[in-house]
C-alpha positions in Angstrom: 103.2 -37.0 -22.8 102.4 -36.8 -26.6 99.8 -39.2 -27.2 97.1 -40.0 -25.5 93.3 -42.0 -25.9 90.4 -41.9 -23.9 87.2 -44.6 -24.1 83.9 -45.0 -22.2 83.0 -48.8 -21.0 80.0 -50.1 -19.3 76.4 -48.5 -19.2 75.6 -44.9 -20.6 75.5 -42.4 -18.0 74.9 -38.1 -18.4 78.4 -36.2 -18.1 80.3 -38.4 -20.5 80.8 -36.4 -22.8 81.9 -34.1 -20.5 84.3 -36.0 -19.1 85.7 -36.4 -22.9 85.7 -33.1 -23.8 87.5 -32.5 -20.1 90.2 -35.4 -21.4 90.7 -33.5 -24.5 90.7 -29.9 -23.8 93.1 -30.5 -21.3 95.3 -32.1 -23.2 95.5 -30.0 -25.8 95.7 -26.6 -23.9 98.1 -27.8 -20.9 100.1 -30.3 -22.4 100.0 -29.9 -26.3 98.8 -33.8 -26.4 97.1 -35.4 -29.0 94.0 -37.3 -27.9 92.6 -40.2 -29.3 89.0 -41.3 -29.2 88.5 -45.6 -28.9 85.1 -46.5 -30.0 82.7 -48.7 -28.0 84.9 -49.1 -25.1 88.2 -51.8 -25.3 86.6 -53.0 -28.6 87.5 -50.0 -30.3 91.1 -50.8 -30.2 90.7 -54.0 -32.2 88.1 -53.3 -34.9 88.6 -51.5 -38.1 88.4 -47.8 -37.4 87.9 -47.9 -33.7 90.7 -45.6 -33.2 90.4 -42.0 -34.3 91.3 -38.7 -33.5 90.1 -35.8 -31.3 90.1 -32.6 -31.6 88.8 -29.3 -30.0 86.6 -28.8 -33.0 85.4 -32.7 -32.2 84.0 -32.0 -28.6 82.5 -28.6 -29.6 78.7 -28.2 -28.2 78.7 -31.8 -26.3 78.7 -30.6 -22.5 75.1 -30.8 -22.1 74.2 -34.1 -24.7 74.1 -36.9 -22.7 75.2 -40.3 -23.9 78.9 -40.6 -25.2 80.0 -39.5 -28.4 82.7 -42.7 -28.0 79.8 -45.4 -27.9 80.2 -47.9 -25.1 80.0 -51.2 -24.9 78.5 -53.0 -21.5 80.5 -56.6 -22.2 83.3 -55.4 -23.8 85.8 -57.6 -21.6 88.8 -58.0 -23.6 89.3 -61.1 -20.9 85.9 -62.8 -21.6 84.5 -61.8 -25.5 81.7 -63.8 -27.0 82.4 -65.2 -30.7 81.1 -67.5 -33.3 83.3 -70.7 -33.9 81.9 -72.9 -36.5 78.6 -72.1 -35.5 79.1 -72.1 -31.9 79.1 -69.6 -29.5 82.7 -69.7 -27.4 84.3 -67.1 -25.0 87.7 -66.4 -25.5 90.7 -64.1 -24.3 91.8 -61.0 -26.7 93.3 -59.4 -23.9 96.7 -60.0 -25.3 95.6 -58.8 -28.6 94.2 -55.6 -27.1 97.4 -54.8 -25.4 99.3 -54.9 -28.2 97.2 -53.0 -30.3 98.1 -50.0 -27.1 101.3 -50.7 -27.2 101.5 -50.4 -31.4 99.9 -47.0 -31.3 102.8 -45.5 -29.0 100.3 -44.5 -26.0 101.7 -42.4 -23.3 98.3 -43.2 -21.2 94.6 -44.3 -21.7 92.2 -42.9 -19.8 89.3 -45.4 -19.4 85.5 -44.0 -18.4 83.5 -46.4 -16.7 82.1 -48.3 -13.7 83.1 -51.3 -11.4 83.1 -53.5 -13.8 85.4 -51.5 -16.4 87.3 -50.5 -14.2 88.0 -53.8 -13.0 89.4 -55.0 -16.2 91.1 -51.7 -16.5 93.4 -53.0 -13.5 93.9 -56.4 -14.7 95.1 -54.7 -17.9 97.3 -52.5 -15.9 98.8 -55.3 -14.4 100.0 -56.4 -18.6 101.8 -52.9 -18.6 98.4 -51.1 -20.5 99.3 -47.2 -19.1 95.6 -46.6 -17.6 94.0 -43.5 -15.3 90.7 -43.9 -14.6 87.7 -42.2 -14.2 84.7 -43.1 -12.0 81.5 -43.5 -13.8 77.8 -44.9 -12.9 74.4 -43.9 -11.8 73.9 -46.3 -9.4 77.0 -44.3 -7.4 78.7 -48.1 -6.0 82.5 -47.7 -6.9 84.6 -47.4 -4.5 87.2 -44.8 -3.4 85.3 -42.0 -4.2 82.7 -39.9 -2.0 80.3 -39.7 -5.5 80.6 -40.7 -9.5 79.0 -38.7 -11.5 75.5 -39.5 -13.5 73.9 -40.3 -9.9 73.1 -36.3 -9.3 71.2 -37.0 -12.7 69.7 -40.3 -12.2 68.8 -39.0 -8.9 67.0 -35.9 -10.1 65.1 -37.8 -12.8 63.9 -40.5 -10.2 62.9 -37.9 -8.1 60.9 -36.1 -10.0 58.9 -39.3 -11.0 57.6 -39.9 -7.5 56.8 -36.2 -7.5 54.7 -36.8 -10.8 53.2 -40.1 -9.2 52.4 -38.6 -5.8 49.6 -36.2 -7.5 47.8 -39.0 -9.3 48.1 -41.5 -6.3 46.4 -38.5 -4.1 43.6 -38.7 -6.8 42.8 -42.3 -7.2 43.7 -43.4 -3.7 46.2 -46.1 -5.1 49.6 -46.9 -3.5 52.2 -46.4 -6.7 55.3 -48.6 -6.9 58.2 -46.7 -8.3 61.3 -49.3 -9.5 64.2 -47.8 -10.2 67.6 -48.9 -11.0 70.2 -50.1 -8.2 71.6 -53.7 -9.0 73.3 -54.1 -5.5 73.4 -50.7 -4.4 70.5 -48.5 -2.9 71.4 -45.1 -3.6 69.0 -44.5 -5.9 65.8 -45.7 -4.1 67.4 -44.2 -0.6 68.3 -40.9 -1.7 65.1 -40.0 -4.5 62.8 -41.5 -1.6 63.6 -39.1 0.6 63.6 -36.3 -1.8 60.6 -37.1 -3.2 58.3 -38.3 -0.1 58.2 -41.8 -0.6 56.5 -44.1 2.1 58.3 -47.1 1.7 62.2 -47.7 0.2 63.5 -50.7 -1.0 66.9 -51.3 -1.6 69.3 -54.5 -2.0 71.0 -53.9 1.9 68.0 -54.0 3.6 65.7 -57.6 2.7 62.2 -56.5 3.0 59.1 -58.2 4.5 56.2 -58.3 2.5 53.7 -58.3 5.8 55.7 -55.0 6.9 54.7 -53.4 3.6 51.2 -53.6 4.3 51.2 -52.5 8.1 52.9 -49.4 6.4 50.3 -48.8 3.9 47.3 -50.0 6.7 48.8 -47.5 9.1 48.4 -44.3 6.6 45.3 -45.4 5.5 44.3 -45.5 9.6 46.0 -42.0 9.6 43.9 -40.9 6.7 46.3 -41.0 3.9 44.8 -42.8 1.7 47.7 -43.2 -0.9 51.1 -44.4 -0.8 54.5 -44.2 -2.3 57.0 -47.1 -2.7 60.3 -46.4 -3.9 61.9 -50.3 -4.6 65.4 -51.0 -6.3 65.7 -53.7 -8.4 68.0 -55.4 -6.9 65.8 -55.5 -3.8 64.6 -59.1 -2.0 62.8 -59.8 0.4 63.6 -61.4 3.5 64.8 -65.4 2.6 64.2 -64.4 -1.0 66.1 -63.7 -3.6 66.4 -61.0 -6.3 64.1 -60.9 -9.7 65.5 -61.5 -13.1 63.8 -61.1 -16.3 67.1 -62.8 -18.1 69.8 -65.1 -16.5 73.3 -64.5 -17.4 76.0 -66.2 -18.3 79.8 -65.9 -19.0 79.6 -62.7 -20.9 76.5 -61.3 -20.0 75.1 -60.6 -16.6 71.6 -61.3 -15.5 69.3 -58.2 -15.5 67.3 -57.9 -13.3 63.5 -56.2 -13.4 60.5 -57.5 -11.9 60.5 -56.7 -8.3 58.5 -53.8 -8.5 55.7 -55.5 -9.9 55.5 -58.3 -7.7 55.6 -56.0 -4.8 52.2 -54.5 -6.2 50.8 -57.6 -7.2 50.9 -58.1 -3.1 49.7 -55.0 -2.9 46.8 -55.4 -4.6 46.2 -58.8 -3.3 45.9 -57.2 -0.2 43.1 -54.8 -1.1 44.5 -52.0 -1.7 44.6 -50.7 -5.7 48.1 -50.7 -6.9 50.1 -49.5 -10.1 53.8 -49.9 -11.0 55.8 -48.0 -13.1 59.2 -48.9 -13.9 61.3 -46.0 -14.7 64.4 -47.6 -16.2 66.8 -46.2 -19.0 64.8 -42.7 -18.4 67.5 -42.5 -15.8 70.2 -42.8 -17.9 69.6 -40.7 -20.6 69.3 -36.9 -21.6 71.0 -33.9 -20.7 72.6 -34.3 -17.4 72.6 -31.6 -14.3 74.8 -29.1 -13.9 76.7 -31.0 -10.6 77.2 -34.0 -12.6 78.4 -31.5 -15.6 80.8 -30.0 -13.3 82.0 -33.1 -11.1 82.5 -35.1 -14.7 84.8 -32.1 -16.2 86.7 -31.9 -13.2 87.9 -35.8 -13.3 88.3 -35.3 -17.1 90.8 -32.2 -16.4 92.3 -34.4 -13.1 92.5 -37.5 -15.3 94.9 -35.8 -17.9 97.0 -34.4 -15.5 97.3 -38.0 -13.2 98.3 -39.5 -16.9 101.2 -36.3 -17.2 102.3 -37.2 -13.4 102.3 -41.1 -14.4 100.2 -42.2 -11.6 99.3 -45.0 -14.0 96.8 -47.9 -11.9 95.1 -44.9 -10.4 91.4 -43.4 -10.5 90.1 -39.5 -9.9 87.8 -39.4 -6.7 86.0 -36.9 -4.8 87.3 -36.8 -1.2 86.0 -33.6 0.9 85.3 -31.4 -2.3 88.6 -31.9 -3.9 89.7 -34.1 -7.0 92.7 -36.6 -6.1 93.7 -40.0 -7.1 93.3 -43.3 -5.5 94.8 -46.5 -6.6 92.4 -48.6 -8.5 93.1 -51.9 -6.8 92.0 -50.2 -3.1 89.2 -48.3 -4.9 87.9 -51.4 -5.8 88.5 -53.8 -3.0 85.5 -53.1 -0.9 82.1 -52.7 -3.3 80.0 -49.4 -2.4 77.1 -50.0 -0.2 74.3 -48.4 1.3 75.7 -48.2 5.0 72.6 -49.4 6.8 73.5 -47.8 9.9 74.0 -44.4 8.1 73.0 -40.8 9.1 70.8 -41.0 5.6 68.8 -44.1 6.4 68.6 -43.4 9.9 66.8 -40.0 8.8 64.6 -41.7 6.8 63.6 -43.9 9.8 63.0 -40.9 11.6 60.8 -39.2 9.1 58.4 -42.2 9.5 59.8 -44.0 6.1 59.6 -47.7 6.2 62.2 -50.1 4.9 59.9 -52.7 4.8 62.2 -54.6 7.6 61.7 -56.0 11.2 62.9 -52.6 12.7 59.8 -50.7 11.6 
């Protein structure tokens, strides 16, 4: 192994960096490997001066900055790019183009950074002969094959903290405060900071919510004398026969985002009598310096990463299984999307704490 380069697709997430400077110290000190950094995920390898390289000297003082010092790029599918053709917009396949552009630089792996989505090109591009390891990566902690990605310990922390802030001035004006954070199709988020952080009411995409079971929640602490709530609401929640809220469709390239649901939920609320306030906590989760569990989960896939790439276990991602860092292959990694397991020890403690999931069962 002489040569290898390492690239970050898909949303930002904290530990990054130190995944990269995992990738590259590694390298360097095992293996005697130069390391290449791709700019703003696949895209790097086709624009001017997306390839460079790293050094130790390069990744010096970047374990606690979050962010990537790579750049990312959320739709950089080298299968579906967007592009101006006399004037209109078209989607076309570089894939081809990308590959070769690998195969030209003499590449003994690439080590790709990123989420379900990257990861899922990163296995069609395995399947063209592209030499790829990868690493999991998101804050909303839904890819497969591995007990935890890192950035959720972060995300989580931050989200937490929130409804800690928010629980003080809901106490003082009596108002129920609607927390949305992020969690497209995955609950982890909401779930996990709720508990932590005392919330009421969680909302999350696995369990569709009833909007009448809300307010027998909030009714019943007020009966109790609490007069203040906390909801804790992904945004990819619903409720019951409903569907999820978008502030922008998608399309071939881009996917729709969603954001909205948080405020309709107090809108209710309010409509209901009782005072409401939303705050939505978005990219806050993303960004800044992340803990030190992601710091040291990211810079152990970084270290496992390189030496999967040495072994040639090519197709393949680092996971967590039972404390230790192995490898999984991508394709079953990625078969089955992470859920919340409804039926889990976590929500069922949560049900026994007296939280509501805003569902027939409470």
């Amino acid at each position: 192994m002489k040569r290898i380069a390492v690239l970050t697709g898909g949303g930002d997430a904290p530990g990054l960096n130190a995944v990269i400077r995992a990738v590259v110290k590694t390298a360097i000190n095992d293996y005697g490997c130069e390391v290449l950094g791709v700019q703003d995920g696949y895209d790097g390898f086709i624009a001017p001066g997306g390839v460079f390289p790293l050094d130790l000297a390069a990744v010096r003082g970047i374990l606690p900055r979050g962010g990537t010092i790579l750049g990312t790029a959320n739709r950089g599918n080298p299968f579906a790019r967007k592009v101006m053709q006399d004037g209109k917009e078209i989607i076309i396949d570089v894939s081809d183009k990308v590959v070769a552009a690998i195969k030209a630089l003499n590449l003994d792996a690439v080590i790709v950074i990123g989420g379900d989505g990257t990861l899922h090109v990163s296995m069609e591009l395995c399947d063209k002969g592209v030499p790829v390891i990868g690493v999991p990566k998101t804050i909303d902690n839904d890819v497969g094959g591995t007990e935890v990605t890192f950035g959720f310990d972060t995300a989580l922390t931050i989200a937490t903290e929130a409804l800690d802030r928010l629980h003080t001035t809901a106490e003082s004006h009596h108002r129920v405060m609607v927390l949305e954070l992020m969690g497209r199709d995955a609950g982890f988020i909401a779930l996990h900071a709720g508990v932590a952080g005392g919330a009421d009411i969680i909302l999350i995409p696995e369990i569709p919510f009833r909007y009448d079971a809300i307010i027998h929640k909030v009714r019943q602490r007020v009966e109790r004398g609490s007069h203040f709530s906390l909801v804790a609401v992904s945004e990819g929640a619903k409720p019951l026969g409903g569907g999820q809220v978008f502030s922008r469709r998608g399309d071939a390239v881009y996917v729709p985002r969603l954001g909205g649901i948080g405020q309709e939920v107090a809108e209710y609320i309010n409509a209901q009598g009782f005072e409401s306030r939303v705050t939505v906590l978005g990219h806050i989760q993303r960004g800044g310096t992340p803990t030190a569990f992601d710091r040291w989960l990211a810079t152990r896939y970084g270290a496992a990463a390189v030496r999967a790439a040495a072994a040639g276990r090519f197709g393949h991602m680092v996971a967590l299984h039972n404390a230790q860092v192995i490898t999984v292959p991508l394709r079953e990694a990625l078969a089955v999307p992470k859920r919340v397991n409804v039926d889990s020890d976590a929500v069922r403690t949560a049900r026994g704490i007296g939280i509501s999931f805003g569902d027939e069962n409470n």
